[in-house]
TIPA-157499 format. One record per residue (C-alpha): x, y, z; residue number from 1. Coordinates in nm, 3 decimals, padded with zeros to 5 digits. Layout:
BEGIN
+---------+---------+---------+-----+
!      px !      py !      pz ! num !
+---------+---------+---------+-----+
!       X !       Y !       Z ! NUM !
...
+---------+---------+---------+-----+
END
This chain:
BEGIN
+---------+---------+---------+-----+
!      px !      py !      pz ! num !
+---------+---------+---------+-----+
!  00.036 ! -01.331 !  01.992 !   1 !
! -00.221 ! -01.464 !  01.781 !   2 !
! -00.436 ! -01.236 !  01.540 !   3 !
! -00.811 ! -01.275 !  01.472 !   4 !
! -00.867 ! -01.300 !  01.142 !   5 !
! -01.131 ! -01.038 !  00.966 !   6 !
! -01.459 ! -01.198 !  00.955 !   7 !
! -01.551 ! -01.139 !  00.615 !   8 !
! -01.791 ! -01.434 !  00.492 !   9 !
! -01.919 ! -01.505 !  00.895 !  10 !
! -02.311 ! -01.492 !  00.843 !  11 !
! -02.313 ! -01.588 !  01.226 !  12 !
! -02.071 ! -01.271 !  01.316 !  13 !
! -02.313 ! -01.001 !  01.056 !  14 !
! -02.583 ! -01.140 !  01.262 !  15 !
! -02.442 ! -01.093 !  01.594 !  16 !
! -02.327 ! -00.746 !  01.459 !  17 !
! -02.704 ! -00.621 !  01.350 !  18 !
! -02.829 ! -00.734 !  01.677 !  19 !
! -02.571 ! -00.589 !  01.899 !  20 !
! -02.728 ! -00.213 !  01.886 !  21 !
! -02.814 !  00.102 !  02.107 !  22 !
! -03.059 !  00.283 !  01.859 !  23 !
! -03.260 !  00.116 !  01.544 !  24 !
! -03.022 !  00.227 !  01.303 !  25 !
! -02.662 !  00.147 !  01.462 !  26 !
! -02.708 ! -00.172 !  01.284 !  27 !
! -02.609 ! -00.015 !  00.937 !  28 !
! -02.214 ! -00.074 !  00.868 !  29 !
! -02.059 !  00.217 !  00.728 !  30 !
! -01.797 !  00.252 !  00.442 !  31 !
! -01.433 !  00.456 !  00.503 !  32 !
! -01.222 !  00.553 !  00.273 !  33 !
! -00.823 !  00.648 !  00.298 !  34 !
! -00.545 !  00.753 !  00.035 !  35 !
! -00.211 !  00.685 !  00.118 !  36 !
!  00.009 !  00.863 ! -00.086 !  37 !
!  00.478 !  00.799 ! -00.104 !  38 !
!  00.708 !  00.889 ! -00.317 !  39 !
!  00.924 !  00.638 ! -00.545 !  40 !
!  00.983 !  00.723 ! -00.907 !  41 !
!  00.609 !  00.939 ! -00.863 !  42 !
!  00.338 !  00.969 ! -00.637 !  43 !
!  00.111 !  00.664 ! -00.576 !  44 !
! -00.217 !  00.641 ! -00.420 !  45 !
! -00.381 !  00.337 ! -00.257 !  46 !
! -00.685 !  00.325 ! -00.086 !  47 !
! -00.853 !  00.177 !  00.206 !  48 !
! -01.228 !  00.036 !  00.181 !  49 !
! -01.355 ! -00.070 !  00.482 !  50 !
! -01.678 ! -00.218 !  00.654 !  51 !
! -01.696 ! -00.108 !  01.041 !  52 !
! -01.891 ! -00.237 !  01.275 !  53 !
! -02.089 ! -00.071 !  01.581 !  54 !
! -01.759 ! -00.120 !  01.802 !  55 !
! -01.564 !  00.051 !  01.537 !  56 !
! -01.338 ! -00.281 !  01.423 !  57 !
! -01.273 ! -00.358 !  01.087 !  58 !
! -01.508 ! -00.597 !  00.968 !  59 !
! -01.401 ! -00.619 !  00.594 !  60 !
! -01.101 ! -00.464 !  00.445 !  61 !
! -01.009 ! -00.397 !  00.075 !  62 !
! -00.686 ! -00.191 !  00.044 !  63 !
! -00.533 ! -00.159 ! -00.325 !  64 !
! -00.397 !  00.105 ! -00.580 !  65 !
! -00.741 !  00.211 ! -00.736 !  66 !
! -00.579 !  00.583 ! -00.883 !  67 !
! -00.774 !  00.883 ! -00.917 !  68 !
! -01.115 !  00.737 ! -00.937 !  69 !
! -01.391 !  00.884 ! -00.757 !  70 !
! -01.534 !  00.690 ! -00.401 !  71 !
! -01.784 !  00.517 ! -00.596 !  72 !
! -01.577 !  00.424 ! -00.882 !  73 !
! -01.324 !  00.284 ! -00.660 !  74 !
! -01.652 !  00.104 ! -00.476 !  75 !
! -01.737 ! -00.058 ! -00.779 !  76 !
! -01.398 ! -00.188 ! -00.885 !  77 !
! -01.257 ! -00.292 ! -00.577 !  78 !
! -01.278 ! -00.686 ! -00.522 !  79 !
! -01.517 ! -00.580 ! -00.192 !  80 !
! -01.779 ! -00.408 ! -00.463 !  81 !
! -01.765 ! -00.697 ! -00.703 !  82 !
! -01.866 ! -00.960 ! -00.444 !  83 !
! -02.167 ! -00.760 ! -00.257 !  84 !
! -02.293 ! -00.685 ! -00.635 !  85 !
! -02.234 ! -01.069 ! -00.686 !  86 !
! -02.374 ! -01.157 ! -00.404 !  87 !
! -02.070 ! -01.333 ! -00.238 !  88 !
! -01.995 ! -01.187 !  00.119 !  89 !
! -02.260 ! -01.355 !  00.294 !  90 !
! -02.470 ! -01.104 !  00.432 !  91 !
! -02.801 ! -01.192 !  00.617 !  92 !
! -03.040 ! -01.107 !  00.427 !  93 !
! -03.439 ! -00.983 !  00.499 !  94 !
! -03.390 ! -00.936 !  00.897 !  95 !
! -03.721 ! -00.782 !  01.027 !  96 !
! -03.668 ! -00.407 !  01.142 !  97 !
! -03.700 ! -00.442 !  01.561 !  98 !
! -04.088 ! -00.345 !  01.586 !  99 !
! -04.198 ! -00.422 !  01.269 ! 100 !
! -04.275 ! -00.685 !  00.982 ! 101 !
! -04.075 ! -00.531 !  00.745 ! 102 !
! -03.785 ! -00.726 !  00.643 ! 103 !
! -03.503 ! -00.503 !  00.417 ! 104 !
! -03.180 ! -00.629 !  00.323 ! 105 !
! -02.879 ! -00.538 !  00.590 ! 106 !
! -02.771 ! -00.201 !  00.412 ! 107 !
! -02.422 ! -00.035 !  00.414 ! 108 !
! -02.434 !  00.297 !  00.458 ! 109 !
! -02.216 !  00.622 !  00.258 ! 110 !
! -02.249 !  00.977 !  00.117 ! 111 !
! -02.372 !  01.101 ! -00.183 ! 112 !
! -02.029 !  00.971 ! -00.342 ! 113 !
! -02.212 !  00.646 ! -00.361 ! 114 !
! -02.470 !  00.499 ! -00.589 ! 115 !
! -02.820 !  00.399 ! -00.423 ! 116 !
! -02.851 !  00.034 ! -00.381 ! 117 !
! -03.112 ! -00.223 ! -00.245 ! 118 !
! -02.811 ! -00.344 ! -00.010 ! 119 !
! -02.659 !  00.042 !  00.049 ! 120 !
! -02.809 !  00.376 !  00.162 ! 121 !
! -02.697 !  00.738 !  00.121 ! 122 !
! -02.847 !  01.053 !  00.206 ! 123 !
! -03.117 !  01.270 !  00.025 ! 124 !
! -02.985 !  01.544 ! -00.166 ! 125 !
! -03.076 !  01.882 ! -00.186 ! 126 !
! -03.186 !  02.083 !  00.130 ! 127 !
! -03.574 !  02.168 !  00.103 ! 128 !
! -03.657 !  01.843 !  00.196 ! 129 !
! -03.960 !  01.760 !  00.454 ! 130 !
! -03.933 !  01.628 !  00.841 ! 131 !
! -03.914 !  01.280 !  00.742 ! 132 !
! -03.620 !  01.303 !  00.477 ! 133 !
! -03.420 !  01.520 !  00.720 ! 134 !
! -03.474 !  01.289 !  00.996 ! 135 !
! -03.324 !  01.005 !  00.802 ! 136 !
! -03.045 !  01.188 !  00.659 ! 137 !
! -02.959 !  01.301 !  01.015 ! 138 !
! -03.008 !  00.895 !  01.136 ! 139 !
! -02.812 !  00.769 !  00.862 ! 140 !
! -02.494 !  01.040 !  00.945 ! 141 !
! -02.526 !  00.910 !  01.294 ! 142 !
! -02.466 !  00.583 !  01.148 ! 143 !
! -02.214 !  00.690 !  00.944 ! 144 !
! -02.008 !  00.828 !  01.238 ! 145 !
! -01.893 !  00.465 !  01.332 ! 146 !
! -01.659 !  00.462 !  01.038 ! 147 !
! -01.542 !  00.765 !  01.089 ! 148 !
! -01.479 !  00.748 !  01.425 ! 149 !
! -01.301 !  00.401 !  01.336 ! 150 !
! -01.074 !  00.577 !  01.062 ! 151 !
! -00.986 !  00.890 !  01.317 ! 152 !
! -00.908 !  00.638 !  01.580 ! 153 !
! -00.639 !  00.434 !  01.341 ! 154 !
! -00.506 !  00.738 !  01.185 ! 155 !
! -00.418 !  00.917 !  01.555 ! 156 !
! -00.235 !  00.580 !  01.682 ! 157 !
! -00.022 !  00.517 !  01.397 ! 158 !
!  00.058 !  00.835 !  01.258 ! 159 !
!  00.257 !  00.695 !  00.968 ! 160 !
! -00.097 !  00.713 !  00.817 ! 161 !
! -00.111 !  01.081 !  00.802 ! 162 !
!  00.197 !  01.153 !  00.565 ! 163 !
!  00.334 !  00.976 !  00.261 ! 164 !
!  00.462 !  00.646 !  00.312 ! 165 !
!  00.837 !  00.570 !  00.153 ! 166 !
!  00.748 !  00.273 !  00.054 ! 167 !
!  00.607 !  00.032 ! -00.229 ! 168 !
!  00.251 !  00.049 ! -00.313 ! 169 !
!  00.244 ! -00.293 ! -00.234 ! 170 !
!  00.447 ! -00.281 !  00.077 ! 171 !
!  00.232 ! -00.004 !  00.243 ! 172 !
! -00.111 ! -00.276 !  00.111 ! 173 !
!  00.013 ! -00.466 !  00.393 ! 174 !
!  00.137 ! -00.237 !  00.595 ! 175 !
! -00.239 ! -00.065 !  00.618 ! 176 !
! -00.358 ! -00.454 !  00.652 ! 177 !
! -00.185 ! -00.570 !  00.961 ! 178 !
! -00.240 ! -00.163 !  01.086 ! 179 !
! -00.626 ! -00.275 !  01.069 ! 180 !
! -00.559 ! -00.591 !  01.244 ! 181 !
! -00.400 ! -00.452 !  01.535 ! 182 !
! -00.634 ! -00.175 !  01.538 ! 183 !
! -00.922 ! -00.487 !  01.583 ! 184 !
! -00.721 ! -00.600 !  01.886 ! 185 !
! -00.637 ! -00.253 !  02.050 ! 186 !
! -01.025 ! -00.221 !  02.045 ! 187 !
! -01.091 ! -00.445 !  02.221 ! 188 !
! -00.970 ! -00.310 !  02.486 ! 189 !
! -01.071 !  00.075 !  02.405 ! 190 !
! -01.101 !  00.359 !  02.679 ! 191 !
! -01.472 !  00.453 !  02.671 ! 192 !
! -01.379 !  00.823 !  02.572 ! 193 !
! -01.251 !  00.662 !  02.254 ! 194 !
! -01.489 !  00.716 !  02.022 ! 195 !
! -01.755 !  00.966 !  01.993 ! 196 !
! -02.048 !  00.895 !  02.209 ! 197 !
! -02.387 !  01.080 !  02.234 ! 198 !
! -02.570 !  01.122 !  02.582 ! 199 !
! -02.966 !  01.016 !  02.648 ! 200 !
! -03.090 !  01.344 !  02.529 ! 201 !
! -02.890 !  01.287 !  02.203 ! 202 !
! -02.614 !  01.545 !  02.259 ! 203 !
! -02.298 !  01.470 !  02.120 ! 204 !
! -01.990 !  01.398 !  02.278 ! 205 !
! -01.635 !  01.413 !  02.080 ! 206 !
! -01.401 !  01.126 !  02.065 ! 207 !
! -01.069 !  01.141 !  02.205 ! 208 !
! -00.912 !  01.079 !  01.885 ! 209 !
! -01.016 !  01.427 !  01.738 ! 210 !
! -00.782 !  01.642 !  02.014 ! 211 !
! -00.510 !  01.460 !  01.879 ! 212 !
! -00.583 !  01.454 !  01.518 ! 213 !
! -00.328 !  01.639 !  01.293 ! 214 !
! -00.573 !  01.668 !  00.984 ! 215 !
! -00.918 !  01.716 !  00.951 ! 216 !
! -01.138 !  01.390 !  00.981 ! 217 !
! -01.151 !  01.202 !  00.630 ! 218 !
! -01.426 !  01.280 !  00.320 ! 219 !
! -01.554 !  01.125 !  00.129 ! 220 !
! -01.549 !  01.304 ! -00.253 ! 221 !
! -01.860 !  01.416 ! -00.371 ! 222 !
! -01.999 !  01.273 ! -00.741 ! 223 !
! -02.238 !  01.400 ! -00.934 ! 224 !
! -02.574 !  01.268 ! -00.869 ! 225 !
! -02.659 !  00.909 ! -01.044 ! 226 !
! -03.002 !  00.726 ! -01.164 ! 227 !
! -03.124 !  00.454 ! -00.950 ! 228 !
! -03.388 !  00.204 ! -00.954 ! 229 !
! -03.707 !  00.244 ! -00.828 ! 230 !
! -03.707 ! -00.060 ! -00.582 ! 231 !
! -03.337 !  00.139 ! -00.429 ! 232 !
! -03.570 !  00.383 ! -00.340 ! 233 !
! -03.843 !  00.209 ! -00.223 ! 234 !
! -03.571 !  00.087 !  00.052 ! 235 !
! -03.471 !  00.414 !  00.155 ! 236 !
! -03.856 !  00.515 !  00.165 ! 237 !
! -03.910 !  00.207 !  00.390 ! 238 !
! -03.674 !  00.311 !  00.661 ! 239 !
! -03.697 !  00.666 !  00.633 ! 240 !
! -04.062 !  00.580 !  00.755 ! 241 !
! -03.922 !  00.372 !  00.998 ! 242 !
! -03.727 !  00.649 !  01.215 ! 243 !
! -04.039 !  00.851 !  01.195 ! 244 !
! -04.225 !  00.542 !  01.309 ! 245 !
! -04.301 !  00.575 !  01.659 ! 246 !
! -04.161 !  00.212 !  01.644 ! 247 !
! -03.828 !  00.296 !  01.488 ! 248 !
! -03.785 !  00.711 !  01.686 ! 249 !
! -03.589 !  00.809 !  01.940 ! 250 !
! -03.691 !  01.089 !  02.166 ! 251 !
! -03.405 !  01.321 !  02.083 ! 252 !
! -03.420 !  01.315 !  01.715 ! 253 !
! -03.625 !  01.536 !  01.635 ! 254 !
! -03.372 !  01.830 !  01.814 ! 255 !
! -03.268 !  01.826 !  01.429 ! 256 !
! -03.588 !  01.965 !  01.276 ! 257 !
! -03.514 !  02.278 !  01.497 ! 258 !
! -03.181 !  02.351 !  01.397 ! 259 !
+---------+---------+---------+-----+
END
C-alpha cells in the first residue's frame, strides 16, 4: 500500500483546497494542537501542529518536543511557524474573496492563544462587542471546527493517543506521523456522520467521533493578550465586513446575535 505524501509546499493543492468550500469562510485552515505525554526516566511532552483542510486531512504536520511553552510559543518555534513567517510554504497568496474585489492573504485560523497575523486570524476578545464582531467570531469558530473535528476523529481511532505513550519522544514523533498519514487515507473514505456537520438552517449536528470520545475535545491554552500591527487588523476588519456583507452572509448566521 502506497502512502500519499502530505502536501506541504503544493500551491496547486492550497488552491484546490480554498476553492473546494460550502460557506465563504470554510476556506480558512485551522491549527490543532496535541500533547503526548510517556514515561521513561520523566515525563515528556511532544506536540502536534497541524494544518487541516475542509475534509479534515492533514495538510501540514509538525510534531516535536516543544516543553511547556504556551500554543503560540510553540507556533513560533516550531519549524511550521518559522517557514509561514519566512515565507516558505507556498501559500497562494491575494485570492479575491468569492463576491468581491478584495484580495487578503489565505489566513490560518486559531484562538486567542495565537498572535494576530496578516496570514492568521483569531477571535475578538472581550464580550461587549457589536453584531459584526460577534458574527465573525462565531464564523471563524465554525471554521475552526474542521481541526477539531480532525483531531477528535484521530484521537477516537487510535486510542493510544489518549494516554501516555511508553515510548521515546522520538519514537512516538513518528509514531503520531504515520498515525496522521493513515488518518489522510481512512478519510478518504469517511462515513458522512463522521464529522460534525450543520444542516441548511445552520443547526448543528455532532460528529460521531464525540460518542466515543474518552476525554473532552482538545484546547487550546489561553495567553495573555499580545500587540499587533495595525495592517493584522485591518485583515480581520476586512473579513469581518465580509460575513456581514450581503456578499459574504449566510442566512442562518445571524441565529447567533439572538442567543
Amino acid at each position: 500500500m502506497r502512502m500519499q505524501k502530505m502536501r506541504a509546499g503544493d500551491i496547486e493543492y492550497f488552491k484546490e483546497v480554498l476553492q473546494d468550500v460550502t460557506t465563504p469562510f470554510d476556506f480558512l485552515l485551522g491549527l490543532v494542537r496535541k500533547d503526548l505525554e510517556r514515561q521513561y526516566v520523566g515525563t515528556y511532552s511532544i506536540v502536534l501542529l497541524a494544518v487541516v483542510d475542509s475534509d479534515y486531512k492533514f495538510v501540514v504536520v509538525d510534531v516535536g518536543a516543544y516543553g511547556k511553552q504556551s500554543d503560540g510559543g510553540v507556533l513560533q518555534n516550531s519549524r511550521f511557524g518559522k517557514r509561514l513567517d519566512e515565507g516558505r510554504l507556498q501559500l497562494p497568496r491575494d485570492l479575491p474573496l468569492p463576491g468581491t474585489v478584495s484580495r487578503p492573504h489565505a489566513c490560518s485560523v486559531g484562538d486567542e492563544a495565537f498572535q494576530l497575523r496578516t496570514d492568521f486570524l483569531r477571535p475578538y476578545p472581550g464580550r461587549l462587542l457589536d453584531d459584526c464582531k460577534r458574527i465573525f467570531n462565531y464564523r471563524l469558530s465554525r471554521a475552526r471546527r474542521c481541526a477539531e473535528n480532525a483531531s477528535g476523529i484521530l484521537v477516537t481511532r487510535w486510542r493510544i493517543l489518549e494516554r501516555k505513550i511508553g515510548e521515546r519522544p522520538e519514537n512516538a514523533e513518528v509514531m503520531v506521523k504515520a498515525l496522521c498519514v493513515l488518518h489522510n487515507f481512512l478519510m478518504m473514505r469517511q462515513h458522512a456522520d463522521d464529522a460534525d456537520s450543520v444542516s441548511g438552517i445552520g443547526e448543528r449536528r455532532s460528529g460521531l467521533w464525540r460518542q466515543n470520545l474518552v476525554q473532552p475535545p482538545l484546547q487550546l491554552a489561553r495567553t495573555q493578550a499580545r500587540n499587533f500591527a495595525q495592517m493584522a487588523r485591518y485583515v480581520r476588519d476586512l473579513f469581518t465586513q465580509y460575513f456581514w456583507s450581503a456578499a459574504g452572509s449566510v442566512a442562518w448566521q445571524r441565529s447567533v446575535l439572538q442567543a
